[in-house]
C-alpha positions in Angstrom: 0.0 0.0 0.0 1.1 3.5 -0.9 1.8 5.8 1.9 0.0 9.4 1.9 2.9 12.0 1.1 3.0 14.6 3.9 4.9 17.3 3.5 6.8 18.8 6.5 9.8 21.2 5.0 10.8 23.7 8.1 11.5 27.2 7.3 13.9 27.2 4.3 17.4 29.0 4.3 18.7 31.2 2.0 21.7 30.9 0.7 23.6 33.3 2.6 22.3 31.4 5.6 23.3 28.0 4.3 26.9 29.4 4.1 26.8 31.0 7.7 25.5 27.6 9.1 27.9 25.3 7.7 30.6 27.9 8.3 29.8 27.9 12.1 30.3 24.0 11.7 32.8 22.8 14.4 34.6 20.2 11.5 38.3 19.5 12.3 40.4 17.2 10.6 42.9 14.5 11.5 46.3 14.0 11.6 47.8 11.5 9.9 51.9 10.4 9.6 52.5 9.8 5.8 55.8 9.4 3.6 56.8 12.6 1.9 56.2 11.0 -1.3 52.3 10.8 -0.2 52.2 13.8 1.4 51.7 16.1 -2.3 48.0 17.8 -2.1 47.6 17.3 1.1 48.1 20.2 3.9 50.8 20.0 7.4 48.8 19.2 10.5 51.8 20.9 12.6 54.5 23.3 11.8 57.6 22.1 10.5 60.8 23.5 12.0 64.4 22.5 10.6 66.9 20.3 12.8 69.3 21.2 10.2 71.1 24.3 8.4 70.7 24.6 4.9 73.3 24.2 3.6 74.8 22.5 6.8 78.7 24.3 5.2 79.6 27.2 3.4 79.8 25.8 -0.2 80.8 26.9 -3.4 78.2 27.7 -5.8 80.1 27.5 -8.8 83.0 25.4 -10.3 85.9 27.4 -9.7 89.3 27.9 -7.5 88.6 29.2 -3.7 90.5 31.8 -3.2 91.3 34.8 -0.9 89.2 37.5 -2.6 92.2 40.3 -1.4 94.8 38.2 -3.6 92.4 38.8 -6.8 91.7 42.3 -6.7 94.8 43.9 -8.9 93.9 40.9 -11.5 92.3 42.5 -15.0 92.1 40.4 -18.6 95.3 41.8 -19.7 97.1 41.3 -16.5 95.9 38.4 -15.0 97.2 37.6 -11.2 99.1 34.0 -10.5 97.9 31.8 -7.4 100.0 28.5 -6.6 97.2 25.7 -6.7 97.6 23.9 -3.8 95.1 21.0 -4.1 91.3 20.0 -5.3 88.3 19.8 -3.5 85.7 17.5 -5.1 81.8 17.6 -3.1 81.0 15.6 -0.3 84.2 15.7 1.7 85.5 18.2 4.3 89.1 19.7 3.3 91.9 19.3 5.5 93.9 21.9 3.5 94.3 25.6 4.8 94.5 28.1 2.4 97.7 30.6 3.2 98.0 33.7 0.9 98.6 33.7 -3.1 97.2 30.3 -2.6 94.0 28.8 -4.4 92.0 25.4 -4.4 90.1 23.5 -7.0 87.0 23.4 -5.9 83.4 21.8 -7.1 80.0 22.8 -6.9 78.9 22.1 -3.4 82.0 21.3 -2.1 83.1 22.5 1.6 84.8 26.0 1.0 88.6 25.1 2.9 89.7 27.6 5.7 91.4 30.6 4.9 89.1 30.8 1.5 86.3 33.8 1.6 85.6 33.1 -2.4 85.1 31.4 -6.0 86.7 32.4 -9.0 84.4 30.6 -11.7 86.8 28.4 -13.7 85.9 30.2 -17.1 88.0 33.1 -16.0 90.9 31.4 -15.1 93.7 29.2 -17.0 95.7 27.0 -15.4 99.2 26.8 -16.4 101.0 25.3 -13.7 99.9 28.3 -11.3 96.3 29.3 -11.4 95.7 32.6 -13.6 92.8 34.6 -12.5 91.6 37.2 -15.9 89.2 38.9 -13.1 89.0 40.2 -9.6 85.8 38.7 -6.7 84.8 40.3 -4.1 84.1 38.4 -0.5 81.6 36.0 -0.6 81.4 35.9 -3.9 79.9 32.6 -6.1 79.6 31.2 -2.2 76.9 29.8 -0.1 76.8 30.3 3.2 76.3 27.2 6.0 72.2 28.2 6.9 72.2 31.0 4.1 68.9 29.4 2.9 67.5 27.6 5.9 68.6 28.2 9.6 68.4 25.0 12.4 65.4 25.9 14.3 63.5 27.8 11.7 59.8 27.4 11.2 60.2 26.5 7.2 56.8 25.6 6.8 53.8 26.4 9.1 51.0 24.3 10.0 48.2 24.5 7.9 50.4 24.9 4.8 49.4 22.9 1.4 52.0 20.7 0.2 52.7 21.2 -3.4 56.2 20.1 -5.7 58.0 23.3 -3.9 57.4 22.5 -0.3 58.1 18.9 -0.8 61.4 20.2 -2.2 61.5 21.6 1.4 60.9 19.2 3.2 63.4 17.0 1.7 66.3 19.4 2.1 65.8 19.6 5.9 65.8 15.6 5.5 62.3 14.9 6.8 61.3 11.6 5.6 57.3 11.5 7.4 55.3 14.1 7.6 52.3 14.8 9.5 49.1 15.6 6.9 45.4 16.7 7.6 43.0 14.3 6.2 39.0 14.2 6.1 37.8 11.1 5.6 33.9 11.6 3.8 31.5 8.9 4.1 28.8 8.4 1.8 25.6 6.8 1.7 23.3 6.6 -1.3 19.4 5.5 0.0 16.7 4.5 -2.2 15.2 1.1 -3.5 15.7 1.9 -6.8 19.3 2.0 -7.3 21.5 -0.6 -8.4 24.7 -1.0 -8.8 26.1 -0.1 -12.3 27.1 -3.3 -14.6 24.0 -4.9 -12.8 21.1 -5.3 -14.9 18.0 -2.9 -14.4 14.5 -4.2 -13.4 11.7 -2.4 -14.1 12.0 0.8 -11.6 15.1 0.5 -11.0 18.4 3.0 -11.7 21.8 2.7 -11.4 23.1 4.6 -8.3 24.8 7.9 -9.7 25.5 9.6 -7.1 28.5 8.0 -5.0 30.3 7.7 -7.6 30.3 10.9 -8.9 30.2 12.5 -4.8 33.6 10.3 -4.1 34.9 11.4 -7.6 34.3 14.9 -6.2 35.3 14.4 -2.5 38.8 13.5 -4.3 39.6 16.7 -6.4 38.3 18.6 -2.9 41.5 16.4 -1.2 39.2 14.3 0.6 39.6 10.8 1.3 35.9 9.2 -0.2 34.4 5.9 2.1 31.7 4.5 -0.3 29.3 2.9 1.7 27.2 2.0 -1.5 23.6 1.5 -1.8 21.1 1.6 1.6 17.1 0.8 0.9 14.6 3.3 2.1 14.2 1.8 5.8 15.1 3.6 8.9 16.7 1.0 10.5 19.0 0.4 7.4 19.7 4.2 7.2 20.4 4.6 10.7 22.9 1.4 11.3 24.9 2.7 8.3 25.1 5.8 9.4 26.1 4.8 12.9 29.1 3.0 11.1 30.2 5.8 9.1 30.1 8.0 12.2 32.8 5.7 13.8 35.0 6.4 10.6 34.2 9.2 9.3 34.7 13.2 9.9 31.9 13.9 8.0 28.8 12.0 6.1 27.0 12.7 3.0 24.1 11.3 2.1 21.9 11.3 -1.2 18.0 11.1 -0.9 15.5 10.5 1.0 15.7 14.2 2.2 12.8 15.4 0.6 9.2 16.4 2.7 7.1 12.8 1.6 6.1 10.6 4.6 8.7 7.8 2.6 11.9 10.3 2.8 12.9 9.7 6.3 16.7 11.4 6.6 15.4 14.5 8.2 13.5 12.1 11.1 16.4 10.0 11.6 18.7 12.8 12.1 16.6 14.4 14.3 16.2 11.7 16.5 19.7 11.0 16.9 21.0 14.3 16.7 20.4 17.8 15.6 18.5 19.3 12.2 20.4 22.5 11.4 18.7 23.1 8.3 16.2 21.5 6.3 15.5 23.3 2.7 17.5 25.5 1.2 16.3 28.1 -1.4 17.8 27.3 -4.5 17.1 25.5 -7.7 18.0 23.3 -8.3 18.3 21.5 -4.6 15.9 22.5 -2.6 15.3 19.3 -0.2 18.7 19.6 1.2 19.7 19.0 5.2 22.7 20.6 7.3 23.0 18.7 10.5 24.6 16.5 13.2 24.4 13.0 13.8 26.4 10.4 16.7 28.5 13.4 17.1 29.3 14.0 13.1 28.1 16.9 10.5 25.8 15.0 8.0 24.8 17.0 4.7 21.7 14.9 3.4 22.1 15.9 -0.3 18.7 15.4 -2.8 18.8 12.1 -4.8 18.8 13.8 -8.1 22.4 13.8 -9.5 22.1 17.4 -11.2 20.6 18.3 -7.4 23.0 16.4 -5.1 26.2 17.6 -7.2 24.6 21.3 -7.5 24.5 21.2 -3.3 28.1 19.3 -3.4 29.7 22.4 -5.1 28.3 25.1 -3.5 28.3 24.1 0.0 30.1 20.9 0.8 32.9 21.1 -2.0 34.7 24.6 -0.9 34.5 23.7 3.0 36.2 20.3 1.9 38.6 22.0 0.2 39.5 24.8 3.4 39.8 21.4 5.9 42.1 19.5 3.2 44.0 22.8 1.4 42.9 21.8 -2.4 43.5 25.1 -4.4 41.2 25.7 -7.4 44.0 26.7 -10.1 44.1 29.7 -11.4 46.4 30.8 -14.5 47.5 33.9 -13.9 46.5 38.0 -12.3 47.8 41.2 -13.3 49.6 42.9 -10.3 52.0 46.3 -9.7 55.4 45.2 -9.6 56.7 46.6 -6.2 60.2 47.7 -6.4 62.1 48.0 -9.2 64.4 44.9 -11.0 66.9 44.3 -13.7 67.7 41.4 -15.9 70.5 40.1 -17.2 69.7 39.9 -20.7 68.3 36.8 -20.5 64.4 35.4 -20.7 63.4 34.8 -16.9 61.5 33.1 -15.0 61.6 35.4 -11.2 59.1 33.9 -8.6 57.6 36.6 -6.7 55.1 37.2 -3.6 51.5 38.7 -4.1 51.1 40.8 -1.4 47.8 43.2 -1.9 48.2 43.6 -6.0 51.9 44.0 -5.6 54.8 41.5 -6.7 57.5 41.4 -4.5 60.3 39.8 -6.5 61.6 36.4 -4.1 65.2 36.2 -5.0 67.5 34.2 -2.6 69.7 32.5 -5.0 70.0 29.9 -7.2 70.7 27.3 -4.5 68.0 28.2 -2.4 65.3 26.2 -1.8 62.8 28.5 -0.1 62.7 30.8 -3.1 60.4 29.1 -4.7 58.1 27.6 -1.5 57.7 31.7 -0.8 56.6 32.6 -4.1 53.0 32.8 -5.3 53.6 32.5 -9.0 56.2 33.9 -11.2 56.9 36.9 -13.6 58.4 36.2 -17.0 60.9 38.7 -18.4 62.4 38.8 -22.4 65.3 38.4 -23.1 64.6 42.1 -24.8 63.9 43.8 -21.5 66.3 44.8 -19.2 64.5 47.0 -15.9 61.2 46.8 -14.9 60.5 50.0 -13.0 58.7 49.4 -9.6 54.8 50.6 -9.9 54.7 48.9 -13.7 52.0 46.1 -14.2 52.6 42.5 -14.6 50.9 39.7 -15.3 51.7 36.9 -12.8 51.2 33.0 -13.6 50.3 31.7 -10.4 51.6 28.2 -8.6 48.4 28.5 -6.1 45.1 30.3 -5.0 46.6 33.5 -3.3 45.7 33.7 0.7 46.0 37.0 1.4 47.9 37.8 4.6 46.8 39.9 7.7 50.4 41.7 7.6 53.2 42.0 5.7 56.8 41.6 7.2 60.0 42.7 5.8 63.5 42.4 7.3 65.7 40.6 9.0 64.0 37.1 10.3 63.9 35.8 14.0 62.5 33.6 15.9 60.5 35.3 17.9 58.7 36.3 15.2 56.3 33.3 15.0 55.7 33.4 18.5 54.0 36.9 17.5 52.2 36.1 15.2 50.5 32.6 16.5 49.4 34.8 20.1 48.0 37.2 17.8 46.4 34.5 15.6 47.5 36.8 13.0 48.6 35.5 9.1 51.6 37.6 8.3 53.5 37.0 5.3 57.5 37.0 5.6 60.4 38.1 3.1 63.2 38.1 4.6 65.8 40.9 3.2 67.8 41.7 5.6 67.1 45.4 8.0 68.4 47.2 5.2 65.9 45.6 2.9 62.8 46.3 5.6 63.7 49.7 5.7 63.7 50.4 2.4 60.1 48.4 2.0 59.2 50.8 4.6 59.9 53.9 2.8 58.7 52.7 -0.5 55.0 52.4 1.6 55.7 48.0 0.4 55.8 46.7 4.2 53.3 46.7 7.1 56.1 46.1 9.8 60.4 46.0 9.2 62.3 43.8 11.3 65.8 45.4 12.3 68.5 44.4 14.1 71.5 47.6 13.0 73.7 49.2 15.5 74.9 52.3 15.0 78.4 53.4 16.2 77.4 55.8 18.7 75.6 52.5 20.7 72.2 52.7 19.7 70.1 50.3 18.1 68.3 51.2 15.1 66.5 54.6 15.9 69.5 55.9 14.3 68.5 54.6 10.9 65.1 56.1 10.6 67.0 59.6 10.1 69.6 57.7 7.9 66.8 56.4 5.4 65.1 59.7 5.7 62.0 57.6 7.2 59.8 60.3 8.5 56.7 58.7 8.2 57.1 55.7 10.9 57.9 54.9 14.1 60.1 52.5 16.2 58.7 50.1 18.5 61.1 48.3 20.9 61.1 44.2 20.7 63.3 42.3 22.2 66.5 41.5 23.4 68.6 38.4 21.6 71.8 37.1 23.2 75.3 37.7 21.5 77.9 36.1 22.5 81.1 33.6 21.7 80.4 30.6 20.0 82.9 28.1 20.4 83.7 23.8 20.8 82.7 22.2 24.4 86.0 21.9 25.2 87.2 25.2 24.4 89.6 27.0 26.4 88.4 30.2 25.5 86.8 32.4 27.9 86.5 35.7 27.4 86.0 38.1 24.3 89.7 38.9 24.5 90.8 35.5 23.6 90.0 35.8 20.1 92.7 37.7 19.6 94.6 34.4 19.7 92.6 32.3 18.5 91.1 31.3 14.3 88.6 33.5 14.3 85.0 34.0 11.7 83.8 37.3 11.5 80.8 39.0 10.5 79.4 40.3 7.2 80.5 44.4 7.0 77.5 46.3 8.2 75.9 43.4 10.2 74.8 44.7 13.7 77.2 42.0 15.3 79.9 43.3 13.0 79.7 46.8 14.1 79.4 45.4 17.8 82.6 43.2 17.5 84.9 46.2 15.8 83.4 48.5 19.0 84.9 46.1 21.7 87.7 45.6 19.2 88.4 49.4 19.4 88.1 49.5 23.3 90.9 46.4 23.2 93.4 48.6 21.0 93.0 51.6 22.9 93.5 49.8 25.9 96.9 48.2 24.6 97.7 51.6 23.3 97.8 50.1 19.6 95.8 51.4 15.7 92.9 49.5 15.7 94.0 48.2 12.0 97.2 46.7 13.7 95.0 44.8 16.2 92.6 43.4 14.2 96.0 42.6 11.2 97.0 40.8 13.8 93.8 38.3 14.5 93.7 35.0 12.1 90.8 34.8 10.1 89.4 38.7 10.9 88.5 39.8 7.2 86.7 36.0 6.8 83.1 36.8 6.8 80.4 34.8 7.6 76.6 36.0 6.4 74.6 34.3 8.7 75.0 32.9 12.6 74.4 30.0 11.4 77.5 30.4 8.8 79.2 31.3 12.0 78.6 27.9 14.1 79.0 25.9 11.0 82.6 27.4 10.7 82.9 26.8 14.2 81.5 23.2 14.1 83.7 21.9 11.3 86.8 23.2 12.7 87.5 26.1 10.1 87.2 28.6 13.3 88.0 28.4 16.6 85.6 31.2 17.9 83.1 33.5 16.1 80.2 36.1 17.7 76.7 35.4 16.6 73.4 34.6 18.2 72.8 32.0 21.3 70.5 29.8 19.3 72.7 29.2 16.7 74.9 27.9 19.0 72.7 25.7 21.0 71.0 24.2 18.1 74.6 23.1 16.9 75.6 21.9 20.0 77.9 24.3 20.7 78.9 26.1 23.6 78.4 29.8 24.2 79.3 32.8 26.4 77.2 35.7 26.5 79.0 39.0 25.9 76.1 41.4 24.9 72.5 42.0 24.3 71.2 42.8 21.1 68.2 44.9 20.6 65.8 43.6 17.8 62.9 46.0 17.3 60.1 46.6 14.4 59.1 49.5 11.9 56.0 50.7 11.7 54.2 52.9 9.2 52.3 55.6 11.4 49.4 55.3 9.2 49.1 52.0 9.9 49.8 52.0 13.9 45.7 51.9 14.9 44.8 49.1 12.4 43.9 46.0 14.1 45.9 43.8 13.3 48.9 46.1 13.9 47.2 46.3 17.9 46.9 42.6 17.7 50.5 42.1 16.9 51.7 44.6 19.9 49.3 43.5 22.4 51.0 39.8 21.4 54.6 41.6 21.8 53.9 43.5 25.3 51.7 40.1 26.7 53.1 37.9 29.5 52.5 34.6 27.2 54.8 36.3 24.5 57.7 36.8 27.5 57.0 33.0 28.4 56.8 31.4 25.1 60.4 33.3 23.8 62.9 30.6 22.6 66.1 30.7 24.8 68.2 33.5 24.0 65.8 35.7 23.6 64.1 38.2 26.2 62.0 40.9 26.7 63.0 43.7 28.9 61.5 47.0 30.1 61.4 48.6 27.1 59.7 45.8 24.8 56.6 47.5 23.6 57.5 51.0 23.9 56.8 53.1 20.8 59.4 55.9 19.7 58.8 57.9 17.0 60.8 58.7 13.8 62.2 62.3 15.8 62.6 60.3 18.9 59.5 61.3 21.0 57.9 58.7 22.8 54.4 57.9 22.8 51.3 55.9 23.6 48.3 54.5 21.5 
């Protein structure tokens, strides 16, 4: 006997308050450990931080000689400069041999740059006659890679919640992670009627092959979801309700296909309500209007309509985007005109520069050939002719993209720390980081490109940083005061030295010129020579391995570490994370620029309330600290004041 159909829709949605519902859905994902080579698509369930440098040496990026940059500068085509070659050094081994002066090395690619060396000549300006001819002059540093240039041990490479394409993967692999911890949603599905049939079966009369699960676990896939096909369920509430409880054990979420509609036979909306909670039933749009939004044994069930052009019409507007934000899957896009933000010459070559997308500007992300992370922090690329050679900053591009762009809450240029992601996850803020150097956040600064400039540059006078402002005419900003980070000596366990005056006898690795530990190391320096009643240039003539610089802290351990140093100055982390030991000898005052039209904005508030809050001086890796002055706000004339 045919039932009566009674119809018993509740008060249906709109749209708008379809989205709101199911965007108020408390849906989390799982973790899940996965090889790397499973992990593509897929997005990190926990932030990623490096055990490793990157490189873990200074290296050689080009096949060359290493050489002492000094002994090449009066060396010109017509005149070149002699250097006795004193041995080869192939990649994967660490030299024993010291470089003395008017000496060079054969070195490869990759290979461990040998003590006394600060750069590469490439090989196709040299000859080799015997003695190694050098046709042009380098400058320090140059054609070489410093040990944690690219990645630094104890650097967040890769934050939670970050999808997982070819570039990241690249990542991962050079900081040797082999598993990786992925968020997964696992979808059930359930299609109900008496009708269907499996397809290949053959059809009685009434009967129709069961569309939808197929076609919903085809599209749970391209969303990144992981599709449970329950098959087929008859129209009977005890059926329904025992395969749903099974999916629910399973399952983060269910979807089901009809039996959602108002007729005394569709019985979803009864079942659900009985063990659970109806959020919505009807939504008002065509087609797929019998659709529910609930819970059930403690999961989110969507009840889709049983007609495929229905069900798949609900899928996509509702279901597929907030299966995509759980799992990461980007819908590509080709490419999006932007303003190119500062301005960049080529080389007279066709290129391919990645750059950032930062609120319709491209900021060019150039780190280097051998750097990994250049192409992880880019959001698509920029292709220049051959026939061009500047791009001035303000022109408009056009951008192929690698992914959907997420725009950030701020936008941080400068020098990186560590103490930087503690910020940012007490504010729950998004901020998107290039890291340039202070020089290179200043300048953003000025050119109205950055939200906040991280800087770390002392001036000769003593001060940190305020000086600067004046320097690069920065009138429109202020200083706030961060933090303090630990300098100090970084040297071997067993050491004997002890104090900062010991360098002086020992192998030392120094700075980059213009670094803030630089400029700190030549002040006590100065204080030694005048103390010994000596020219500062005959002091530091007089210390092995003064005019070898070092880019980064970790370039400074590393040297440290494989025995190419016996003491350098650099951060307390660096040392730590290396095993190394380290004696304090300074504080080191790391503070951020700020735009003042930007200083009320809320995320700005967010990111200083973060910065002045007790959790922030808790949560501070070791080495760093705040102090009485964290928080303080100075303007660019040096008047303190309040917001």
């Amino acid at each position: 006997m045919i039932k009566p159909v009674r119809k018993e829709f509740r008060k249906l949605v709109t749209r708008d308050e379809a989205g709101r519902i199911i965007k108020n859905l408390d849906i989390k994902p799982h973790s899940e450990e996965v090889d790397i080579e499973n992990a593509f698509g897929h997005i990190l369930a926990q932030d990623v931080v490096s055990g490793v440098d990157v490189p873990p040496f200074t290296r050689a990026s080009m096949d060359g000689y290493a050489v002492r940059a000094s002994d090449t500068y009066p060396a010109r085509e017509d005149s070149p400069i002699g250097l006795k070659l004193t041995g080869s050094i192939p990649a994967g081994v660490n030299p024993e041999l010291v470089l003395e002066k008017g000496e060079a090395a054969e070195i490869a690619t990759g290979a461990v740059m040998p003590e006394g060396a600060d750069s590469v000549v490439m090989v196709e300006y040299t000859n080799l006659d015997k003695d190694v001819f050098i046709h042009r002059p380098v400058s320090i540093n140059e054609n070489v890679m410093q040990a944690g240039s690219d990645i630094m041990a104890g650097e967040r490479v890769l934050a939670k919640g970050t999808y997982l394409g070819a570039r990241e993967i690249g990542v991962l692999c050079a900081i040797g992670k082999r598993k990786i911890n992925i968020l997964g949603l696992t979808v059930g599905i359930i299609s109900t009627g008496n009708e269907l049939q499996e397809p290949g079966s053959v059809l009685e009369a009434g009967e129709i092959y069961d569309v939808n699960s197929f076609s919903l676990s085809c599209g749970i896939k391209e969303c990144g979801g992981t599709p449970v096909r329950y098959g087929k369920v008859k129209d009977d509430e005890t059926e329904i309700k025992n395969a749903l409880i099974e999916l629910s054990k399973a399952c983060d979420i269910i979807l089901t296909s009809g039996s959602t509609s108002a007729g005394s036979g569709d019985v979803m909306y009864r079942i659900i309500e009985e063990n659970g909670e109806v959020l919505a039933h009807g939504i008002d749009i065509k087609p797929g209007k019998p659709a529910i939004i609930g819970k059930i044994f403690g999961k989110i069930i969507f009840g889709l309509p049983g007609y495929p052009a229905s069900a798949l019409t609900i899928f996509n507007e509702f279901v597929a985007p907030m299966i995509r934000k759980m799992t990461g899957k980007k819908i590509t896009h080709n490419n999006i005109k932007a303003h190119l933000a500062v301005r960049i010459r080529s080389d007279g070559r066709s290129q391919l520069l990645p750059v950032g997308l930062i609120r319709d500007m491209a900021y060019p992300i150039e780190k280097g050939s051998g750097a990994i992370t250049t192409l992880s922090e880019a959001d698509g690329f920029i292709e220049i002719p051959s026939t061009v050679e500047i791009i001035e900053a303000g022109e408009v591009v056009e951008v192929t993209l690698y992914r959907e762009i997420d725009d950030p809450d701020l936008f941080f240029v400068g020098s990186q720390c560590f103490g930087l992601d503690t910020i940012a996850d007490l504010a729950d803020l998004k901020m998107r980081i290039i890291n340039v150097g202070s020089t290179g956040g200043l300048s953003a600064i000025k050119n109205g490109i950055a939200d906040i400039a991280g800087v770390h540059l002392l001036h000769e006078s003593g001060v940190y940083n305020i000086p600067f402002l004046e320097k690069f005419a920065i009138v429109d900003a202020v200083l706030v005061k961060g933090y303090l980070r630990e300098q100090g000596l970084i040297i071997k366990p067993d050491s004997k030295i002890r104090e900062f005056e010991d360098i002086i006898n020992a192998r030392f690795i120094n700075r980059n010129t213009g670094s803030g530990t630089r400029v700190m190391t030549d002040m006590k320096l100065k204080d030694i020579a005048k103390m010994r009643n000596i020219t500062f240039e005959d002091l530091i003539n007089s210390i092995k391995g003064y005019h070898t610089e070092a880019k980064t802290h970790s370039a400074v351990a590393a040297a440290v570490k494989l025995g190419k140093a016996d003491v350098g100055v650099g951060i307390r982390t660096a040392a730590e994370l290396n095993g190394l030991k380290f004696i304090k000898i300074a504080d080191e005052e790391y503070d951020f620029v700020i735009p003042k039209r930007l200083i009320g904005c809320m995320e700005i508030r967010k990111f200083l309330d973060s910065l002045r809050s007790k959790e922030f001086r808790e949560k501070l890796p070791h080495g760093l600290s705040v102090y009485e002055r964290t928080g303080e706000i100075v303007s660019a004339n040096i008047i303190s004041f309040e917001i």
